[in-house]
PDB file of N, CA, C and O in Angstrom:
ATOM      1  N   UNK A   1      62.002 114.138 116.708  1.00  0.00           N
ATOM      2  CA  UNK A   1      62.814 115.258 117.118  1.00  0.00           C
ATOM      3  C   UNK A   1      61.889 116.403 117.510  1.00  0.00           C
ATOM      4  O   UNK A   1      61.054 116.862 116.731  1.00  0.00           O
ATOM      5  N   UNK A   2      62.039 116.755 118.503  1.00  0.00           N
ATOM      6  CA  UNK A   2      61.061 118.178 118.929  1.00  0.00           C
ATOM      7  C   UNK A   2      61.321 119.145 118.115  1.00  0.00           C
ATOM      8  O   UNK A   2      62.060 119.007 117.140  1.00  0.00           O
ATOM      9  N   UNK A   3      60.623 120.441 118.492  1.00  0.00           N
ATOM     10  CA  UNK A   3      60.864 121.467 117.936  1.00  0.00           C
ATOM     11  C   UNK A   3      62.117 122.587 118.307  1.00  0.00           C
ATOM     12  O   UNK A   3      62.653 123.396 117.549  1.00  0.00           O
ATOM     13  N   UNK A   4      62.298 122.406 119.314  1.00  0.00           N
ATOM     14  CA  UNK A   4      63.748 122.855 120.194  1.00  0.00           C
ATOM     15  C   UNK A   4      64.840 122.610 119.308  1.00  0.00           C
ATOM     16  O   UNK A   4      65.629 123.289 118.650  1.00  0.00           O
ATOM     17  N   UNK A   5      64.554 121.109 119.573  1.00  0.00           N
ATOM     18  CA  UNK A   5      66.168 120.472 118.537  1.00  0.00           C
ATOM     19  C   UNK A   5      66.358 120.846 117.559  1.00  0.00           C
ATOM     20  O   UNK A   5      67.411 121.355 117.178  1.00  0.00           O
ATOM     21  N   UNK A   6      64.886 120.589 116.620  1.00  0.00           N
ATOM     22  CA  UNK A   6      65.088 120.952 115.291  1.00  0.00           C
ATOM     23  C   UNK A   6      65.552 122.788 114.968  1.00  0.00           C
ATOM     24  O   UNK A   6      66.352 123.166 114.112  1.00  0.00           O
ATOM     25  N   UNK A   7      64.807 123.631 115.891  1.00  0.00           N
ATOM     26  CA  UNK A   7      65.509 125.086 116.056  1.00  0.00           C
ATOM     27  C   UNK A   7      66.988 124.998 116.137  1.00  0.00           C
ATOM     28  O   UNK A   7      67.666 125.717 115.403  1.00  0.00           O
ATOM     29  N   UNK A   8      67.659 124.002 117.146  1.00  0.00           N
ATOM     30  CA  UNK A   8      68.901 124.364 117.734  1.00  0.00           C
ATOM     31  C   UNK A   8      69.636 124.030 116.442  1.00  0.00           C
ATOM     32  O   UNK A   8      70.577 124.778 116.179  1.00  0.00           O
ATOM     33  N   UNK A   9      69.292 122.719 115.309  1.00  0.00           N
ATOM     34  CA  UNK A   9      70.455 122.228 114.347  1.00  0.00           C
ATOM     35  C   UNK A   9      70.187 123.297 113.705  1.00  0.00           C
ATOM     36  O   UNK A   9      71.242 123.894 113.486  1.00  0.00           O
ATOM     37  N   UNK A  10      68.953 124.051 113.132  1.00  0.00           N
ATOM     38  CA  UNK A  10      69.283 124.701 111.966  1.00  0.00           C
ATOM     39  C   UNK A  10      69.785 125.926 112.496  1.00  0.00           C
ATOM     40  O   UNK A  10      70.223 126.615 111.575  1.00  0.00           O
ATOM     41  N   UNK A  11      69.910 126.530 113.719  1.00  0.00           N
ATOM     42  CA  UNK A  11      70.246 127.964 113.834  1.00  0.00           C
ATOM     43  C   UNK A  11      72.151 127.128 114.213  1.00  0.00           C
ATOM     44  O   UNK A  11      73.043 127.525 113.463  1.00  0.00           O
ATOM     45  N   UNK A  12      72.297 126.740 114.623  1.00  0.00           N
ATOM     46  CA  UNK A  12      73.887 125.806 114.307  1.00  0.00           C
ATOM     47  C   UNK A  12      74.251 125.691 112.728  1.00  0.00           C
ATOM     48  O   UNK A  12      75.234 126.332 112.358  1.00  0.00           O
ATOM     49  N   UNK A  13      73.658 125.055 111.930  1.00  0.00           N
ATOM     50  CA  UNK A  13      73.808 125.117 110.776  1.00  0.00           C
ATOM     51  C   UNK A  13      74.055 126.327 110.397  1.00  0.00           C
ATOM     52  O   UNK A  13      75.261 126.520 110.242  1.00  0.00           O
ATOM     53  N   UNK A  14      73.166 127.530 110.113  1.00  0.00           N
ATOM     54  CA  UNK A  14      73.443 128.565 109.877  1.00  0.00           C
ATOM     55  C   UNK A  14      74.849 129.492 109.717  1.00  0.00           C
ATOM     56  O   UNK A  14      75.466 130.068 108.821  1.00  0.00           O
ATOM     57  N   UNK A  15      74.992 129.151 111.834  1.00  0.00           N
ATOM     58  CA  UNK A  15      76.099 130.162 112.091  1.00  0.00           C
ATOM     59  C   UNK A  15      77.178 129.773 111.539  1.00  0.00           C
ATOM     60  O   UNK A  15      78.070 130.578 111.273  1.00  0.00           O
ATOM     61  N   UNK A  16      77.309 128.034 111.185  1.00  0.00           N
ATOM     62  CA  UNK A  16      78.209 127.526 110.571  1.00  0.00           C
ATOM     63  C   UNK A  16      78.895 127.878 109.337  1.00  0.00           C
ATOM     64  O   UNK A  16      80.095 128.075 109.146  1.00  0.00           O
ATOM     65  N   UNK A  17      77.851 127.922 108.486  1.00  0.00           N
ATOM     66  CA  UNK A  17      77.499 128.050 107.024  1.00  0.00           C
ATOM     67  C   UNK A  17      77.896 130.097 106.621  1.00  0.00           C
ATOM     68  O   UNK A  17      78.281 130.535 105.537  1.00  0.00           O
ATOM     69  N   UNK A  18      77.662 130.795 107.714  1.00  0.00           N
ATOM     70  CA  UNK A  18      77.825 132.170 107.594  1.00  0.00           C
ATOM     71  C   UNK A  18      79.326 132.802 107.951  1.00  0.00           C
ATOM     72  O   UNK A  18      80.028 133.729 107.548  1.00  0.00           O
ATOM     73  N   UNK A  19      79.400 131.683 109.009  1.00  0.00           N
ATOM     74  CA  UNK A  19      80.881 131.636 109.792  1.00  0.00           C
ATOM     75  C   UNK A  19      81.987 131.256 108.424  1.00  0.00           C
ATOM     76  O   UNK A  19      83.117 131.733 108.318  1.00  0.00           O
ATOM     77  N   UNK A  20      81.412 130.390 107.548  1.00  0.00           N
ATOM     78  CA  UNK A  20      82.316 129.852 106.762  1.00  0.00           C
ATOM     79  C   UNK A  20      82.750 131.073 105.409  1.00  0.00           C
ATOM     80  O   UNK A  20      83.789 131.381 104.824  1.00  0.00           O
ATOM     81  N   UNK A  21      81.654 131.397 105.368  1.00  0.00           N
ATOM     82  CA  UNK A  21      81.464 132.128 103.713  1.00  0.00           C
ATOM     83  C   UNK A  21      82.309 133.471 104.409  1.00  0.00           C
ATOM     84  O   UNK A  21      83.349 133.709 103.794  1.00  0.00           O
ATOM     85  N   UNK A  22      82.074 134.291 105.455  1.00  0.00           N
ATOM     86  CA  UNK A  22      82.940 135.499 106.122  1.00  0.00           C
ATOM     87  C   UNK A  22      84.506 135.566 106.422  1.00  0.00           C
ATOM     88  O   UNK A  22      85.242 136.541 106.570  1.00  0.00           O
ATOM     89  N   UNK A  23      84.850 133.739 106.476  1.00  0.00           N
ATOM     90  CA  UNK A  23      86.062 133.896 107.023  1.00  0.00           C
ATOM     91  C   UNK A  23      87.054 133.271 105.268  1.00  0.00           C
ATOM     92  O   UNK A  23      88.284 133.316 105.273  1.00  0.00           O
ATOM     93  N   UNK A  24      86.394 132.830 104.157  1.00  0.00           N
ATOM     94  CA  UNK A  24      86.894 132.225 103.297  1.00  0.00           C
ATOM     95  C   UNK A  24      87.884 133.143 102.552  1.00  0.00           C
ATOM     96  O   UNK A  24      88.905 132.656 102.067  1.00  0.00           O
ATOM     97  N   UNK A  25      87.545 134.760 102.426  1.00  0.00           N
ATOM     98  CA  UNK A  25      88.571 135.373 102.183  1.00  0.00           C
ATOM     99  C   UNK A  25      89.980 135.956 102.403  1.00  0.00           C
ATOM    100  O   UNK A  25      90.865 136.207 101.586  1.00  0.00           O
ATOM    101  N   UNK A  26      89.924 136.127 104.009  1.00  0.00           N
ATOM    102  CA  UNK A  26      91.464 136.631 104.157  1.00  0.00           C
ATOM    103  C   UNK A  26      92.037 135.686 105.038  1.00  0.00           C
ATOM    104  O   UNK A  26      92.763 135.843 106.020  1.00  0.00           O
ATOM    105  N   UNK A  27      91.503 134.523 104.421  1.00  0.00           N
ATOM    106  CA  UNK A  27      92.722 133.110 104.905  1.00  0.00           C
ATOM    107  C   UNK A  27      93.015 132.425 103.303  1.00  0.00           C
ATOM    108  O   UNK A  27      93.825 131.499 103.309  1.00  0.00           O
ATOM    109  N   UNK A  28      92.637 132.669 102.434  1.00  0.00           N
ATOM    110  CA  UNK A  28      93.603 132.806 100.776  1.00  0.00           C
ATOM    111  C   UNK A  28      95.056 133.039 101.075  1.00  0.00           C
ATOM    112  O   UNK A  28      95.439 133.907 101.859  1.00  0.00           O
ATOM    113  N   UNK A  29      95.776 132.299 100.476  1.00  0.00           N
ATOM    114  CA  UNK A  29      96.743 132.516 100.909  1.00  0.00           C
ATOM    115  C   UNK A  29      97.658 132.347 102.373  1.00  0.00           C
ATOM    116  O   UNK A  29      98.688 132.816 102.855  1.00  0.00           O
ATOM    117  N   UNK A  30      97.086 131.822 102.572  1.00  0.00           N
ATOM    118  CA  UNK A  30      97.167 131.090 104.438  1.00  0.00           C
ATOM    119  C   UNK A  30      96.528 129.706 104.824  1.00  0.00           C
ATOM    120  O   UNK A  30      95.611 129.355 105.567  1.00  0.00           O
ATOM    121  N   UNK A  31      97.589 128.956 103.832  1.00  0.00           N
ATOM    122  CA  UNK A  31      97.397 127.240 103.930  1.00  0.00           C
ATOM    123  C   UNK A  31      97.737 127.081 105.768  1.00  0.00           C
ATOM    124  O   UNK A  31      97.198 126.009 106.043  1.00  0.00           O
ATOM    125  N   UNK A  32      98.179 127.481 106.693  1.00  0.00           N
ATOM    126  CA  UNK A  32      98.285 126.779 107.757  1.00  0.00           C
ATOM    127  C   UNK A  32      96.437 127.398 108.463  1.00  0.00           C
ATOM    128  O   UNK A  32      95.462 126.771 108.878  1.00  0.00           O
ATOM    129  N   UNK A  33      96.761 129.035 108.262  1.00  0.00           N
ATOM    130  CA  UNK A  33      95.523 129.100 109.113  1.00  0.00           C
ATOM    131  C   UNK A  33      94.181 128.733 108.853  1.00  0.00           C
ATOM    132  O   UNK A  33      93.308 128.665 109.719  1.00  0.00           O
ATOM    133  N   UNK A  34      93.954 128.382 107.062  1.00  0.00           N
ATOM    134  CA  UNK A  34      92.899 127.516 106.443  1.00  0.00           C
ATOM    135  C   UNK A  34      92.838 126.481 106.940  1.00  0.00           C
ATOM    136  O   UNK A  34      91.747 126.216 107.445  1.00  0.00           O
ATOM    137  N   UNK A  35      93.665 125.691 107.013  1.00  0.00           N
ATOM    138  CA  UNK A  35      93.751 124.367 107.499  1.00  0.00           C
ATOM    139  C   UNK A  35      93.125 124.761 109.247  1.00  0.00           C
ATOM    140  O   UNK A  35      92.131 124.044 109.364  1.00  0.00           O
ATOM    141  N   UNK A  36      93.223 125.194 109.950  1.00  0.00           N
ATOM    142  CA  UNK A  36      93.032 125.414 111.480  1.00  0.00           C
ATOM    143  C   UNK A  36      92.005 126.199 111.626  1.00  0.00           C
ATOM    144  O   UNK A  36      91.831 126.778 112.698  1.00  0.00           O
ATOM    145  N   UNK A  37      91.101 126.362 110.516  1.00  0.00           N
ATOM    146  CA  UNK A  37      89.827 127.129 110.283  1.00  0.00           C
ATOM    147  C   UNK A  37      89.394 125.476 109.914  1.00  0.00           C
ATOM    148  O   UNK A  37      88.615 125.080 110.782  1.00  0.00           O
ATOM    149  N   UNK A  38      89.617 124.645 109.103  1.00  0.00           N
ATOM    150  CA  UNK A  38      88.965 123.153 108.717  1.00  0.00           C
ATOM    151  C   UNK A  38      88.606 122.635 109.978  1.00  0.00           C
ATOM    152  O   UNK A  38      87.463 122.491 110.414  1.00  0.00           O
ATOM    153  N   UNK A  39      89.755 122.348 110.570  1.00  0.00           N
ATOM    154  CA  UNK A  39      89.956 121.765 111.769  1.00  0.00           C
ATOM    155  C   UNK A  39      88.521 122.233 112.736  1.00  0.00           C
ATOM    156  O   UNK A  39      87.603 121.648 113.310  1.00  0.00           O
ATOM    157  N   UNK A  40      88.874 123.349 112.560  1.00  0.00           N
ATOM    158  CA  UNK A  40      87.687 123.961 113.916  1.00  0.00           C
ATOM    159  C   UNK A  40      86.103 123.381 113.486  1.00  0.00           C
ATOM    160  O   UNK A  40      85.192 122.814 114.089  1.00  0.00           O
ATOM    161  N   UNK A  41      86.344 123.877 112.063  1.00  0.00           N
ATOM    162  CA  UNK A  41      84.758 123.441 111.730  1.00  0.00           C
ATOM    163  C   UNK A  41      84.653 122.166 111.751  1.00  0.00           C
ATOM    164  O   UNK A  41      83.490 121.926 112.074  1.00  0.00           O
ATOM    165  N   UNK A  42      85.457 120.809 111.518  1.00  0.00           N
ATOM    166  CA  UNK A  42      85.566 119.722 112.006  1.00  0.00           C
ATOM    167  C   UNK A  42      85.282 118.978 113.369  1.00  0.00           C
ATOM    168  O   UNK A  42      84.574 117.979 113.493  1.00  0.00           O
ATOM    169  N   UNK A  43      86.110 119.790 114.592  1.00  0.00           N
ATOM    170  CA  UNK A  43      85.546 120.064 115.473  1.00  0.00           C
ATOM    171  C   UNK A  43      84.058 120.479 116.083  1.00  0.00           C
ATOM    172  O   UNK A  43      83.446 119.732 116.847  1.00  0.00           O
ATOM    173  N   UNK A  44      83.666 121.492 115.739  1.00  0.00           N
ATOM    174  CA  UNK A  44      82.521 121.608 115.698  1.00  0.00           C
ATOM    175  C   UNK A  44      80.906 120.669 115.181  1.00  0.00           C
ATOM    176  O   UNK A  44      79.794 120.659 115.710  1.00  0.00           O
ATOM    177  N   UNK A  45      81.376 120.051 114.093  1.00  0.00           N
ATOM    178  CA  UNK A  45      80.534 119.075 113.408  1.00  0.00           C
ATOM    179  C   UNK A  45      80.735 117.896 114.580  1.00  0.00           C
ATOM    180  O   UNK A  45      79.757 117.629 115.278  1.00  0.00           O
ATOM    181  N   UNK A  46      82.073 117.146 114.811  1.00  0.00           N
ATOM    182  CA  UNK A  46      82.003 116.125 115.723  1.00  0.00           C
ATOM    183  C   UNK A  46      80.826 116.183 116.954  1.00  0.00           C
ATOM    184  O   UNK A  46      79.901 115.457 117.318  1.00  0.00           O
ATOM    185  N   UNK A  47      81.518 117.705 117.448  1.00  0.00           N
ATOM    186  CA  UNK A  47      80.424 118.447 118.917  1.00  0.00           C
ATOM    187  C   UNK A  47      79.029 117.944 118.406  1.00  0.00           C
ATOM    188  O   UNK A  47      78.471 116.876 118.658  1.00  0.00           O
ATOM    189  N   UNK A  48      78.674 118.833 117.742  1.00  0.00           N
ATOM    190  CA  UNK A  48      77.315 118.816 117.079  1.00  0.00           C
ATOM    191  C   UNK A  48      76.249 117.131 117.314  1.00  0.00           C
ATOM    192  O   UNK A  48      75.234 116.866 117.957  1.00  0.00           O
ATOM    193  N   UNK A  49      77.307 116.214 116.270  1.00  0.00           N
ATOM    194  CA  UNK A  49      76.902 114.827 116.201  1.00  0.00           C
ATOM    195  C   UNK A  49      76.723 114.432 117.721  1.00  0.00           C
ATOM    196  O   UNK A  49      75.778 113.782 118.168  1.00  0.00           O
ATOM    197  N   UNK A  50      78.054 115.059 118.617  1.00  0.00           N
ATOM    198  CA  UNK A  50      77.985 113.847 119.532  1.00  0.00           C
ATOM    199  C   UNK A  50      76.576 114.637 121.047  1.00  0.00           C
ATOM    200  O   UNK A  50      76.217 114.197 122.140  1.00  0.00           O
ATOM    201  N   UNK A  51      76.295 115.642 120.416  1.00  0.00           N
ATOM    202  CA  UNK A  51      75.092 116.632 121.077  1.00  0.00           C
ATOM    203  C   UNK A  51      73.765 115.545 120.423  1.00  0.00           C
ATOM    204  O   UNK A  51      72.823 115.078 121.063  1.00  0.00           O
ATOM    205  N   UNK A  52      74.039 115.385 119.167  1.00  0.00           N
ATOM    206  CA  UNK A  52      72.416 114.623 118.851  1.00  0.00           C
ATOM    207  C   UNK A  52      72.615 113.501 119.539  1.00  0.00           C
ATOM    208  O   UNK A  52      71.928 113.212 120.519  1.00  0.00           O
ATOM    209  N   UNK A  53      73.542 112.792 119.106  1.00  0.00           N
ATOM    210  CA  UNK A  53      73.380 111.262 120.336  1.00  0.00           C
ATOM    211  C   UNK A  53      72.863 111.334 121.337  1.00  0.00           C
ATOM    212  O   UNK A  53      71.882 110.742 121.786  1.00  0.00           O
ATOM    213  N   UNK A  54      73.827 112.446 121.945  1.00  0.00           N
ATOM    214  CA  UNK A  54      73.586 112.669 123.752  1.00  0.00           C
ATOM    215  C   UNK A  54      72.053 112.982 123.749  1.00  0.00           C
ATOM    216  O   UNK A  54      71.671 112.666 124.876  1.00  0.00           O
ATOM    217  N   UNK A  55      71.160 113.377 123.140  1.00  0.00           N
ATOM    218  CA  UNK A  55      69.879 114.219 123.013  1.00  0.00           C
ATOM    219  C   UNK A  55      70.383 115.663 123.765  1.00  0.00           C
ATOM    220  O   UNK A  55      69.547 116.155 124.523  1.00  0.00           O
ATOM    221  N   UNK A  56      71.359 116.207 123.656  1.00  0.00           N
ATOM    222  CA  UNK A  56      72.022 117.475 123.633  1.00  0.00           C
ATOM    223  C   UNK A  56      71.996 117.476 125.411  1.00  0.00           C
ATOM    224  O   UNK A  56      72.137 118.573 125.951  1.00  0.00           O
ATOM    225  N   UNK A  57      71.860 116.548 126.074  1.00  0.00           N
ATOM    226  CA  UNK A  57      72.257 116.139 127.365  1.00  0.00           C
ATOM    227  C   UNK A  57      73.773 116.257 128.035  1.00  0.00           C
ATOM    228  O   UNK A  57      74.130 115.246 128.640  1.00  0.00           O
ATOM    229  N   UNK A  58      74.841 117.526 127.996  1.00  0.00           N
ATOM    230  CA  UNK A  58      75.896 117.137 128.172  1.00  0.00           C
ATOM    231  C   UNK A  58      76.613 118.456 129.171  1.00  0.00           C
ATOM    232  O   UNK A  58      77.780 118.839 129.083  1.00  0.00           O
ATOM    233  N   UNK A  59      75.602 118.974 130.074  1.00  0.00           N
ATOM    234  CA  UNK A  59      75.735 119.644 131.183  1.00  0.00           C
ATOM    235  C   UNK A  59      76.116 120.956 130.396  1.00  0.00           C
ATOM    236  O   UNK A  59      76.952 121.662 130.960  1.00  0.00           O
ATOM    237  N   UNK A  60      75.596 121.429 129.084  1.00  0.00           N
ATOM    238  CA  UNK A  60      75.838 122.605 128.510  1.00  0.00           C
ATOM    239  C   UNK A  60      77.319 122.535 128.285  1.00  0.00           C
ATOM    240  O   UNK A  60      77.782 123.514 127.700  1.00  0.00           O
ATOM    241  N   UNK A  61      78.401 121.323 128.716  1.00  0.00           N
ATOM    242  CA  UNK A  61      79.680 121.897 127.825  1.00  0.00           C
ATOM    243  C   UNK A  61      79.873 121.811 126.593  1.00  0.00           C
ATOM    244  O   UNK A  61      80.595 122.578 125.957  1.00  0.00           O
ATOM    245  N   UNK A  62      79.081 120.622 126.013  1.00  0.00           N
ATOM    246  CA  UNK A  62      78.983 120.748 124.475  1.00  0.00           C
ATOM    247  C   UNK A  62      79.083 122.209 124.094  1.00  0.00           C
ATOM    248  O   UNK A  62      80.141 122.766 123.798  1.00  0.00           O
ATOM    249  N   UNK A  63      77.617 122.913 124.135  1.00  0.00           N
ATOM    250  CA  UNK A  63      77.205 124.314 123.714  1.00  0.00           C
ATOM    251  C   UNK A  63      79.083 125.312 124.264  1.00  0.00           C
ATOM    252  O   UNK A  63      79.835 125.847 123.449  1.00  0.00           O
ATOM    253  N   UNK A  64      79.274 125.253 125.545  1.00  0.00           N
ATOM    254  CA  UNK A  64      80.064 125.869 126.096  1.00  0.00           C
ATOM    255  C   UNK A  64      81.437 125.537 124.674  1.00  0.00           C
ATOM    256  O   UNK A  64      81.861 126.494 124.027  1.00  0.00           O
ATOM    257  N   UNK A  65      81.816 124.464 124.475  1.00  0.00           N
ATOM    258  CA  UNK A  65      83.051 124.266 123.524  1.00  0.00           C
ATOM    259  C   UNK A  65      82.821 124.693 122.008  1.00  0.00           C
ATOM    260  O   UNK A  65      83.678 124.995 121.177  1.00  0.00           O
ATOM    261  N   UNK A  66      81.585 124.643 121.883  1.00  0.00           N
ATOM    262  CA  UNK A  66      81.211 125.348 120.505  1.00  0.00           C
ATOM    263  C   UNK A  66      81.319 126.624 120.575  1.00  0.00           C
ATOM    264  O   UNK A  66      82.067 127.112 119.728  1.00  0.00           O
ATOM    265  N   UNK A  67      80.639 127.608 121.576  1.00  0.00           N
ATOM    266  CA  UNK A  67      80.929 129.015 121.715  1.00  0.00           C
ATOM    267  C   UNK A  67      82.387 128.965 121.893  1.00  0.00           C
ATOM    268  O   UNK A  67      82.748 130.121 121.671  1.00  0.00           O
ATOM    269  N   UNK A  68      83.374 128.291 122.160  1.00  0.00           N
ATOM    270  CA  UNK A  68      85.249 128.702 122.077  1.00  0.00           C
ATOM    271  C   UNK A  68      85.289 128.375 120.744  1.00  0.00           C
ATOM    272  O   UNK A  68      85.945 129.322 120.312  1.00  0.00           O
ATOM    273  N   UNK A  69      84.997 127.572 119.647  1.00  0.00           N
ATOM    274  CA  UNK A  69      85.402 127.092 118.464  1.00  0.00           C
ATOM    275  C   UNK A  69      85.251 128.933 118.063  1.00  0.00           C
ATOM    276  O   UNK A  69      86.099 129.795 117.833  1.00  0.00           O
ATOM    277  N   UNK A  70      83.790 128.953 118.124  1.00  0.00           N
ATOM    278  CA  UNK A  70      83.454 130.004 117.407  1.00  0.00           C
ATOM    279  C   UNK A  70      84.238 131.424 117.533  1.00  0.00           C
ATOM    280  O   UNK A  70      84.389 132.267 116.649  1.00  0.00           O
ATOM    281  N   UNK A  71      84.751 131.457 119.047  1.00  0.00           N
ATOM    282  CA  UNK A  71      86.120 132.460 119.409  1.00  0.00           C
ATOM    283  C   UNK A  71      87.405 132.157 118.301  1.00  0.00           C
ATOM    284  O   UNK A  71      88.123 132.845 117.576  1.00  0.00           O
ATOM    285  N   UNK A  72      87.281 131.032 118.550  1.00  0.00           N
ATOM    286  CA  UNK A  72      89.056 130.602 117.932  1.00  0.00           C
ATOM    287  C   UNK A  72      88.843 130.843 116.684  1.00  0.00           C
ATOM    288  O   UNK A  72      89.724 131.454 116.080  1.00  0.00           O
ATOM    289  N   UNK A  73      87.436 130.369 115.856  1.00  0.00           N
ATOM    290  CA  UNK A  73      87.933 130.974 114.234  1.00  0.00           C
ATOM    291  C   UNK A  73      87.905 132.424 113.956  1.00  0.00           C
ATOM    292  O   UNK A  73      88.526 133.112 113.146  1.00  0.00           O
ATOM    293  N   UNK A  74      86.837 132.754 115.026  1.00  0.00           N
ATOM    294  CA  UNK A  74      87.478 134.247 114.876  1.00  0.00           C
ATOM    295  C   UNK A  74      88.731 134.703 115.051  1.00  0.00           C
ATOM    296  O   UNK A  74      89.338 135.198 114.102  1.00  0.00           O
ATOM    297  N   UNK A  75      89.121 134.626 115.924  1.00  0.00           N
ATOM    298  CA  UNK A  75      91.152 134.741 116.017  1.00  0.00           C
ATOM    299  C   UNK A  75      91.786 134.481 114.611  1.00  0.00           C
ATOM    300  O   UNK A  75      92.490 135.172 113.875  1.00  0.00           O
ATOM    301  N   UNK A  76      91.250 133.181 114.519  1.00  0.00           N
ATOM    302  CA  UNK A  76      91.814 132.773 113.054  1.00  0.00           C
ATOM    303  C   UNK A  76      92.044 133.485 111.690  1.00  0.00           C
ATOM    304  O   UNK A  76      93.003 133.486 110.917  1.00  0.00           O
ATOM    305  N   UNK A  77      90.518 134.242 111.663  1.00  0.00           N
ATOM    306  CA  UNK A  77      90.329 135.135 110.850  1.00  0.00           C
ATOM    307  C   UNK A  77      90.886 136.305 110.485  1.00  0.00           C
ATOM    308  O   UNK A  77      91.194 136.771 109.388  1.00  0.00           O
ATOM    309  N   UNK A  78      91.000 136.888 112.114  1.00  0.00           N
ATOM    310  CA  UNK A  78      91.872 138.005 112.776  1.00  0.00           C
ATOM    311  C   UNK A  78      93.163 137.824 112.311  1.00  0.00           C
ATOM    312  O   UNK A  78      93.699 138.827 111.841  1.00  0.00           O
ATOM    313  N   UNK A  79      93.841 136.713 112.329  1.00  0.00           N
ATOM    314  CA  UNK A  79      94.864 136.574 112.337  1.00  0.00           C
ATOM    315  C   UNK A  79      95.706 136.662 110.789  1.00  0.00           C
ATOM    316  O   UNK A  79      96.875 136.884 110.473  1.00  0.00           O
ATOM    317  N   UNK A  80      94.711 136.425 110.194  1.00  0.00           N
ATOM    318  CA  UNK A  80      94.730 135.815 108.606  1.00  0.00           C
ATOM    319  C   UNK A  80      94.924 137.215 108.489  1.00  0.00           C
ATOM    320  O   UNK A  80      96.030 137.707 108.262  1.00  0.00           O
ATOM    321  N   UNK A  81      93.801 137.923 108.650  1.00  0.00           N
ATOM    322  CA  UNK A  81      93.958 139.757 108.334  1.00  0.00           C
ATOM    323  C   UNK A  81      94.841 140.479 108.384  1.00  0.00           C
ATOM    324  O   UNK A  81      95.237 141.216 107.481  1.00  0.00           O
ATOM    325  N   UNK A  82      95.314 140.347 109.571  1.00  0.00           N
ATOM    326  CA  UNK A  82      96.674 140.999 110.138  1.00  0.00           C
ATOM    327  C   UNK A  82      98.224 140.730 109.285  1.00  0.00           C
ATOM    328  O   UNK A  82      99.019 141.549 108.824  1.00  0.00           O
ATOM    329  N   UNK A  83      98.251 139.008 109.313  1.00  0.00           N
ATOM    330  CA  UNK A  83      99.336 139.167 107.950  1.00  0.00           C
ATOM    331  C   UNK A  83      99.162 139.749 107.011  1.00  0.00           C
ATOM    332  O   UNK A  83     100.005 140.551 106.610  1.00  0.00           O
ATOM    333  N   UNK A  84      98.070 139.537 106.401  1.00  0.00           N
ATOM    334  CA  UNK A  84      97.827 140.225 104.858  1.00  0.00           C
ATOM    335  C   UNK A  84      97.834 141.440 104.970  1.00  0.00           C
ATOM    336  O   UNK A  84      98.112 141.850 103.843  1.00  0.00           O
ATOM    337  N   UNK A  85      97.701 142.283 105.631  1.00  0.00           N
ATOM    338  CA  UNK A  85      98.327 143.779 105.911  1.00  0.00           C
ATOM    339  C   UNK A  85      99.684 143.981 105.596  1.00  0.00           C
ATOM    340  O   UNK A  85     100.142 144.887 104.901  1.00  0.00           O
ATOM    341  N   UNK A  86     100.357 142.976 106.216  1.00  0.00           N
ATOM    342  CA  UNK A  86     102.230 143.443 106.571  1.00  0.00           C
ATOM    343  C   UNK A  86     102.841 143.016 105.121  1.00  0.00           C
ATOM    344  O   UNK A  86     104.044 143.148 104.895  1.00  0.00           O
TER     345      UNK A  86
END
């Protein structure tokens, strides 16, 4: 594995791992949007795997569908917030 790759999993790992611990609180209490926060990061892991196969060969939409995951759990998050206000 080069050094590229090995940069790209762990700074992926990371955002993953930071993404997770930020959004774990104001989706408590929000079994659907927890669940659609799983999902995403599920999503994302599949991407990921099917980026190492490819040798991350996949005309940048891989990367491109990971940067929307990373939109959508934000929404998610957003969203989680906003009920717990009302």
């Amino acid at each position: 594995m080069t050094m590229t790759k090995t940069k790209t999993i762990l700074i992926t790992a990371v955002l993953a791992f930071t993404g997770g611990i930020l959004t774990a609180g104001p989706l408590r209490g929000h079994p659907n949007l927890e669940a659609a926060k799983n999902d995403l990061n599920a999503a994302w892991e599949h991407i990921t795997r099917a980026q190492s196969a490819n040798e991350y060969d996949m005309g940048g939409h891989a990367a491109k569908a990971k940067e929307l995951i990373g939109n959508a759990k934000e929404e998610v998050r957003m969203a989680a917030e906003d009920a717990g206000h009302r």
